[in-house]
C-alpha positions as YAML, in Angstrom:
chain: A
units: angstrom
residues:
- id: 1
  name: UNK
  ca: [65.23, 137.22, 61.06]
- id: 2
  name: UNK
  ca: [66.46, 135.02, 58.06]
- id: 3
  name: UNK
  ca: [69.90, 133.28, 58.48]
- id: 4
  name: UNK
  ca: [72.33, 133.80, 56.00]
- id: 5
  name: UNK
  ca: [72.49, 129.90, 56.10]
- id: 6
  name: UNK
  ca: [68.60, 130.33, 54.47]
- id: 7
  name: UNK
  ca: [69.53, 133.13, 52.47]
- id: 8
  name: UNK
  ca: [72.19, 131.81, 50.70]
- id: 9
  name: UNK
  ca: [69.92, 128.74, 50.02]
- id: 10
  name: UNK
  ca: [68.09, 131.23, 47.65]
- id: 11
  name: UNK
  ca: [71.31, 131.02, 45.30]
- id: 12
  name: UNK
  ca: [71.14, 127.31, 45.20]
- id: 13
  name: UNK
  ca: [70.31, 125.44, 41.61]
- id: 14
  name: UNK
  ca: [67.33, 124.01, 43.05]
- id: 15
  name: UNK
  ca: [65.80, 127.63, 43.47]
- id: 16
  name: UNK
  ca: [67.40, 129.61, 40.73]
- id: 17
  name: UNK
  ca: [67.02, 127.00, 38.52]
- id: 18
  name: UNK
  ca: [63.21, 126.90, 38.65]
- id: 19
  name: UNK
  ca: [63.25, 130.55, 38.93]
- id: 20
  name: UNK
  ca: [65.06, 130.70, 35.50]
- id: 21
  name: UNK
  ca: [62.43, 128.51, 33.76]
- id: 22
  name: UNK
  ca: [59.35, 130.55, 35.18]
- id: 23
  name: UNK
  ca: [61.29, 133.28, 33.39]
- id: 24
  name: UNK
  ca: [61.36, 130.84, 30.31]
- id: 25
  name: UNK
  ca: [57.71, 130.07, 30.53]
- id: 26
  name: UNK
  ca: [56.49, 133.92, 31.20]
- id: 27
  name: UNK
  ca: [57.88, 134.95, 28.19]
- id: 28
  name: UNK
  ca: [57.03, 131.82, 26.22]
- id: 29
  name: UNK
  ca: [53.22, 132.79, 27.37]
- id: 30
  name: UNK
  ca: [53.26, 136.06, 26.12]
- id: 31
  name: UNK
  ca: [55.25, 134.70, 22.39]
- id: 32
  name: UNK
  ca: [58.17, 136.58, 23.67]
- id: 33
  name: UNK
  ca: [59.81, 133.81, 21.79]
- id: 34
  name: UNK
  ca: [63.03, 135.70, 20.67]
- id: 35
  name: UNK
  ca: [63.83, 136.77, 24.17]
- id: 36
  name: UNK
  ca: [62.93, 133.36, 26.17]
- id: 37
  name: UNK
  ca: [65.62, 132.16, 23.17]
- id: 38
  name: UNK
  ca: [68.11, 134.79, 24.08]
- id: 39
  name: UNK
  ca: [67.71, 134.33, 27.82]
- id: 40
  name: UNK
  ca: [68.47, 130.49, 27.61]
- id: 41
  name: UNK
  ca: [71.62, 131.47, 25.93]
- id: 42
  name: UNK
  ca: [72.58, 133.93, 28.39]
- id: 43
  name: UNK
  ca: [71.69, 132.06, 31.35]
- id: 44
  name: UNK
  ca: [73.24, 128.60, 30.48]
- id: 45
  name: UNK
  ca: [76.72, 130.35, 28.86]
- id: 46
  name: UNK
  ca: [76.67, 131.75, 32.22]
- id: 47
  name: UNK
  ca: [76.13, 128.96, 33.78]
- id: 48
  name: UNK
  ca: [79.14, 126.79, 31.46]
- id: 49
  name: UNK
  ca: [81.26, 129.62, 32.17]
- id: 50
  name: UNK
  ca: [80.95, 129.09, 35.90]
- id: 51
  name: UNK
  ca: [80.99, 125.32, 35.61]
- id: 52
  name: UNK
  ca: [84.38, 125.57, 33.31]
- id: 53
  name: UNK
  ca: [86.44, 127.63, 35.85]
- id: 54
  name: UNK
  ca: [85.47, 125.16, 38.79]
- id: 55
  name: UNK
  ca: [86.69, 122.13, 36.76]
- id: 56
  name: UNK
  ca: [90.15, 124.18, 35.79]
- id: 57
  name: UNK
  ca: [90.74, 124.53, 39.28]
- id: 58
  name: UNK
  ca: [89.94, 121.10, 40.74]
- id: 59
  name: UNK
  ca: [91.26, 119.51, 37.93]
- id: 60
  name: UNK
  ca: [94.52, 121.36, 36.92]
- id: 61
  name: UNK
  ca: [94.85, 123.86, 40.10]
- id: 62
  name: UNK
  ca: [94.14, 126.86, 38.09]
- id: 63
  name: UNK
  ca: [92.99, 129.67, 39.72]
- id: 64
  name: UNK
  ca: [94.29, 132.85, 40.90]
- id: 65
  name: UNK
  ca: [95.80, 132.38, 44.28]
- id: 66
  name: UNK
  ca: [96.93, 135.99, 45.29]
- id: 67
  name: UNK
  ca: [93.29, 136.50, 45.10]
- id: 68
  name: UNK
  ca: [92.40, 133.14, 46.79]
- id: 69
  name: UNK
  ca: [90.25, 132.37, 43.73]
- id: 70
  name: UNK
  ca: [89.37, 128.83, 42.64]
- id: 71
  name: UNK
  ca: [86.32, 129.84, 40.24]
- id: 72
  name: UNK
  ca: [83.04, 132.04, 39.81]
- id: 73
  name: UNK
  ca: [80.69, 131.30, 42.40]
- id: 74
  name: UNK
  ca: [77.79, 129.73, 40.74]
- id: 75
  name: UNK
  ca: [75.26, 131.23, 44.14]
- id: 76
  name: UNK
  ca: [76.52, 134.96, 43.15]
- id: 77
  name: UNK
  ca: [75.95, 134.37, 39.41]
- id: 78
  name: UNK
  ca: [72.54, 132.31, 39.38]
- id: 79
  name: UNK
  ca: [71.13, 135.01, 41.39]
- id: 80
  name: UNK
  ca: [71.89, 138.36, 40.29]
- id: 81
  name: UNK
  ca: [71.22, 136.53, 36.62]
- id: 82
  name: UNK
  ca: [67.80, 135.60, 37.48]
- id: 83
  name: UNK
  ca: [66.38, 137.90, 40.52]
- id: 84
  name: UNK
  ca: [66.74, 141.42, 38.93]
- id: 85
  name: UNK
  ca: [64.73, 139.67, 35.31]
- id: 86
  name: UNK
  ca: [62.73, 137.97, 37.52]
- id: 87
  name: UNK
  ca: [61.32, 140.97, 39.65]
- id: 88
  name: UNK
  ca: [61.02, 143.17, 36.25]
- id: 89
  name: UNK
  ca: [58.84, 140.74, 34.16]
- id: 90
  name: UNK
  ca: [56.82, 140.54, 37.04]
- id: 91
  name: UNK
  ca: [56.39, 144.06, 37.29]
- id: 92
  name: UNK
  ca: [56.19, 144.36, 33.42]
- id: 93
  name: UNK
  ca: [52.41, 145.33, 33.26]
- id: 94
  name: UNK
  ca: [53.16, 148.33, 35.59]
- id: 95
  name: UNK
  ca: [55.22, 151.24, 34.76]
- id: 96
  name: UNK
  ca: [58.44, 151.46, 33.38]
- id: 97
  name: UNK
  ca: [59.59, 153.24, 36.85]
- id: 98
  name: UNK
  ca: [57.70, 150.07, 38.70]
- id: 99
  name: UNK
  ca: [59.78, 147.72, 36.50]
- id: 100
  name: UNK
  ca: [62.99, 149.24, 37.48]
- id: 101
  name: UNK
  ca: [62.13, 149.39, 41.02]
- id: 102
  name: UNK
  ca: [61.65, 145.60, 40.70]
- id: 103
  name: UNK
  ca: [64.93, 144.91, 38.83]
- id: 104
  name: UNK
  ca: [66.48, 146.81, 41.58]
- id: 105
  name: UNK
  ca: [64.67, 145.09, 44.36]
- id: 106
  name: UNK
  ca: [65.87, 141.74, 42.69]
- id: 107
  name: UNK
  ca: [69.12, 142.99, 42.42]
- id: 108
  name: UNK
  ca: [69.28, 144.03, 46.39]
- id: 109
  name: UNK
  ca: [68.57, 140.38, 47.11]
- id: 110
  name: UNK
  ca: [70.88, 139.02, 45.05]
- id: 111
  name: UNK
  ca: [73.73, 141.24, 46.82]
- id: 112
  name: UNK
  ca: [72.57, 140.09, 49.97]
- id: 113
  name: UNK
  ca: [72.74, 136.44, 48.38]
- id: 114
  name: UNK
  ca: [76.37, 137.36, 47.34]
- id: 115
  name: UNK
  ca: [77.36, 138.25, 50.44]
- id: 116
  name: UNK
  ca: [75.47, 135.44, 52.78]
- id: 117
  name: UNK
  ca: [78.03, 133.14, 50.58]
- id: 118
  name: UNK
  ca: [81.52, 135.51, 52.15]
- id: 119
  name: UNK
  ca: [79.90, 135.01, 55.41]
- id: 120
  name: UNK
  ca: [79.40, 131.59, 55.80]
- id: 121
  name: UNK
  ca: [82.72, 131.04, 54.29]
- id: 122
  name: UNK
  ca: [81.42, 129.23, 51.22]
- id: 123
  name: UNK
  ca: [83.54, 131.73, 48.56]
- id: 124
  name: UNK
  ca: [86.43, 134.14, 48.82]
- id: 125
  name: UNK
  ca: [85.30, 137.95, 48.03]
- id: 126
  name: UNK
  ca: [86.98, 137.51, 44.57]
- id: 127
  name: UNK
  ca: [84.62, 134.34, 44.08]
- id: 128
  name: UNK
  ca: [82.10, 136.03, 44.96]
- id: 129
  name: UNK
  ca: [82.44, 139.12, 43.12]
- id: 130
  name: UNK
  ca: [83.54, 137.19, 39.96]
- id: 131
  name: UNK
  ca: [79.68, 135.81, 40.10]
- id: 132
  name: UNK
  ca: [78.07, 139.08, 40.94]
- id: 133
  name: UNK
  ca: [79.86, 140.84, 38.02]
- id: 134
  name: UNK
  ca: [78.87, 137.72, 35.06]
- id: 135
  name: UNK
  ca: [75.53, 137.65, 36.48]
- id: 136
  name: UNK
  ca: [75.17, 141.39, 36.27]
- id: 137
  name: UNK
  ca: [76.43, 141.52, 32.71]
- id: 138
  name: UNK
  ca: [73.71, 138.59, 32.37]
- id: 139
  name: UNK
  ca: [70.83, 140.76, 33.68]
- id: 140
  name: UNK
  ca: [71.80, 144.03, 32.36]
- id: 141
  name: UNK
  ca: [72.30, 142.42, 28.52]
- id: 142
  name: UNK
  ca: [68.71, 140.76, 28.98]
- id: 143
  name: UNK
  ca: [66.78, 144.18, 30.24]
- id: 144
  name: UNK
  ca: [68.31, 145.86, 27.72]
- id: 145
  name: UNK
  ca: [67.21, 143.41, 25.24]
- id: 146
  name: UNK
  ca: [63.76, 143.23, 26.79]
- id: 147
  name: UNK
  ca: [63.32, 147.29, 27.08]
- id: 148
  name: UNK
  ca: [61.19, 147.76, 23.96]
- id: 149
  name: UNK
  ca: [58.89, 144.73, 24.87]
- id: 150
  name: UNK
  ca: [55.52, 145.78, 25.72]
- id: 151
  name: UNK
  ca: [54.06, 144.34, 28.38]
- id: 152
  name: UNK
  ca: [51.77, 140.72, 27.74]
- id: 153
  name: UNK
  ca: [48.89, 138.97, 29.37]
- id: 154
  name: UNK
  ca: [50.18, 136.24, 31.66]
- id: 155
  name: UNK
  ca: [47.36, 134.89, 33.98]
- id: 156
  name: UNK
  ca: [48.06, 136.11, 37.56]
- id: 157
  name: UNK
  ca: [47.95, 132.29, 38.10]
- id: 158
  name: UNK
  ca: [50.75, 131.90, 36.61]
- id: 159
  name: UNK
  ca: [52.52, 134.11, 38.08]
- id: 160
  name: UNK
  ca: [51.96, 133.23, 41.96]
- id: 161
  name: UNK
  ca: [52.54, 129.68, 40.58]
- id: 162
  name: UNK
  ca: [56.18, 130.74, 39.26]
- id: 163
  name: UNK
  ca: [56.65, 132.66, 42.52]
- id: 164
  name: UNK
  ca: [55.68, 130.10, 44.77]
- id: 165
  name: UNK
  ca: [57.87, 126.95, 43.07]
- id: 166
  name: UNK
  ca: [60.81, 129.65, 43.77]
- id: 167
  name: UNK
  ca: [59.87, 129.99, 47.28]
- id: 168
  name: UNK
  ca: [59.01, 126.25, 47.91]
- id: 169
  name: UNK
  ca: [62.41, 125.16, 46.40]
- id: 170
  name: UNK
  ca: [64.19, 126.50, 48.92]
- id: 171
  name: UNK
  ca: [63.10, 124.07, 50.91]
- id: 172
  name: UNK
  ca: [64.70, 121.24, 48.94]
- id: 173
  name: UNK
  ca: [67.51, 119.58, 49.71]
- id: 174
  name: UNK
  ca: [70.72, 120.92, 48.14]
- id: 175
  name: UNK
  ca: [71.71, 118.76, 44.93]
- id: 176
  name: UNK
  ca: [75.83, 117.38, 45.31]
- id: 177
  name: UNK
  ca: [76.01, 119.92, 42.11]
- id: 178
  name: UNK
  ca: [79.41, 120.28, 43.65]
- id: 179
  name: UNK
  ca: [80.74, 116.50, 43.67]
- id: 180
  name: UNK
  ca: [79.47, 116.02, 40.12]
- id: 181
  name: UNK
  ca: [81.86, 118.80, 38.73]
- id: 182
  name: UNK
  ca: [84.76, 116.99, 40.76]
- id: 183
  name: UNK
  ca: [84.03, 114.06, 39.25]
- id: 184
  name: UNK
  ca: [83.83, 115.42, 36.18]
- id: 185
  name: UNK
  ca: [87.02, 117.45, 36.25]
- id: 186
  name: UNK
  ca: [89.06, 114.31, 37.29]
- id: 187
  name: UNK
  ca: [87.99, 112.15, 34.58]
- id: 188
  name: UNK
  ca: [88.79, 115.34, 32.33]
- id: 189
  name: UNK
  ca: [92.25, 116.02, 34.03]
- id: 190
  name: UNK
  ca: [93.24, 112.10, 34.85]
- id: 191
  name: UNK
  ca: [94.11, 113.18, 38.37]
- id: 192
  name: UNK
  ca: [92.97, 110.70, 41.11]
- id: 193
  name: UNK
  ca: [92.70, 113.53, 43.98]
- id: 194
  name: UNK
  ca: [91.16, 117.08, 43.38]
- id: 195
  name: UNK
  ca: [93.09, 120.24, 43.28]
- id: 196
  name: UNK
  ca: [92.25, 122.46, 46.74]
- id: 197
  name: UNK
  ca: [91.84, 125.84, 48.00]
- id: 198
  name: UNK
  ca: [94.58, 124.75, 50.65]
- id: 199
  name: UNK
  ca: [97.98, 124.20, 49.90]
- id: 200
  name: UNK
  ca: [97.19, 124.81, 46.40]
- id: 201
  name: UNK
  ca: [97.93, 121.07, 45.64]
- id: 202
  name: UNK
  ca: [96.42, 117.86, 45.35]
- id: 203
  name: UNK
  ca: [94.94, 116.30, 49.05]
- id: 204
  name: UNK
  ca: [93.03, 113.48, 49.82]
- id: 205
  name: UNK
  ca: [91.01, 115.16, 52.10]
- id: 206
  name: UNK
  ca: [87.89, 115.66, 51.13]
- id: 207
  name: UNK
  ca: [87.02, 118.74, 48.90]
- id: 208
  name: UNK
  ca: [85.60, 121.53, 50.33]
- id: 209
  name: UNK
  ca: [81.99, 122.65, 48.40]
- id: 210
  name: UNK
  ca: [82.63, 126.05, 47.15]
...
């Protein structure tokens, strides 16, 4: 049985990340050019939108801390962004009732990915619902977008090839995503220690990864 310690590595950058530009090239392929446009802006502002409310908190200490919420967790939002579009382009040639079944099979691993990231104490449940909500919004606003699109050649090649980088990622090792955002929210914020989940105040322990 998978360990939520492998599951959650399905959220990382190094997976959804790849997984985002087989959705690029896919549509790209079939001249879907509007909506491989609109899906880079969707997926990056949700992506700057996560990035943003990690440096306000490690940087400044804003967060919500009734909540226990020090930003959107990027895991939750990468993958229910890019699983649910994933699953339905690949089932695009099918029926519509076969697409949505794929969305919604995308969508059930990406709620298992949101939760794997409560369990191994990686996020609060606000962080983590914070990510599932944005990257909803991101999926539902691109299937809605990509209803009327009628379905394109893609070589099956191409497809297993997209599948398989996504699969094969998960194997890499994680990038320090997490330490470049501290840096960057210190030189932002001029503080010489980052802002942390305890105490709610600058330490010089080292910062948790969330």
């Amino acid at each position: 049985m998978i360990s939520w310690l492998k599951l959650t590595s399905f959220g990382g950058i190094v997976v959804t990340a790849p997984a985002a530009a087989a959705i690029t090239a896919w549509l790209m392929m079939g001249r879907a050019w509007r909506l491989a446009g609109w899906w880079c802006v969707l997926f990056i502002g949700g992506m700057a939108l996560v990035v943003a409310t990690k440096i306000a908190f490690i940087g400044w200490g804003l967060g919500i801390q009734a909540l226990d919420f020090t930003g959107i967790s990027g895991h939750a939002m990468r993958a229910t962004a890019v699983y649910p579009v994933l699953f339905y382009l690949v089932m695009l040639r099918s029926t519509p009732l076969m697409r949505m079944l794929g969305a919604t099979v995308g969508l059930g691993i990406s709620i298992a990915i949101d939760v794997s990231r409560v369990v191994i104490h990686a996020h609060s449940i606000s962080e983590a619902v914070a990510g599932f909500v944005l990257g909803g919004l991101i999926s539902i606003v691109f299937l809605r977008s990509a209803a009327s699109l009628k379905a394109f050649r893609v070589s099956r090649w191409a497809l297993v090839a997209g599948l398989l980088a996504v699969i094969a990622s998960s194997y890499l090792k994680p990038v320090p995503t997490e330490r470049w955002i501290e840096e960057v929210a210190l030189a932002v914020s001029g503080h010489d220690q980052p802002f942390t989940r305890i105490g709610w105040k600058p330490r010089s322990a080292n910062f948790q990864s969330y």
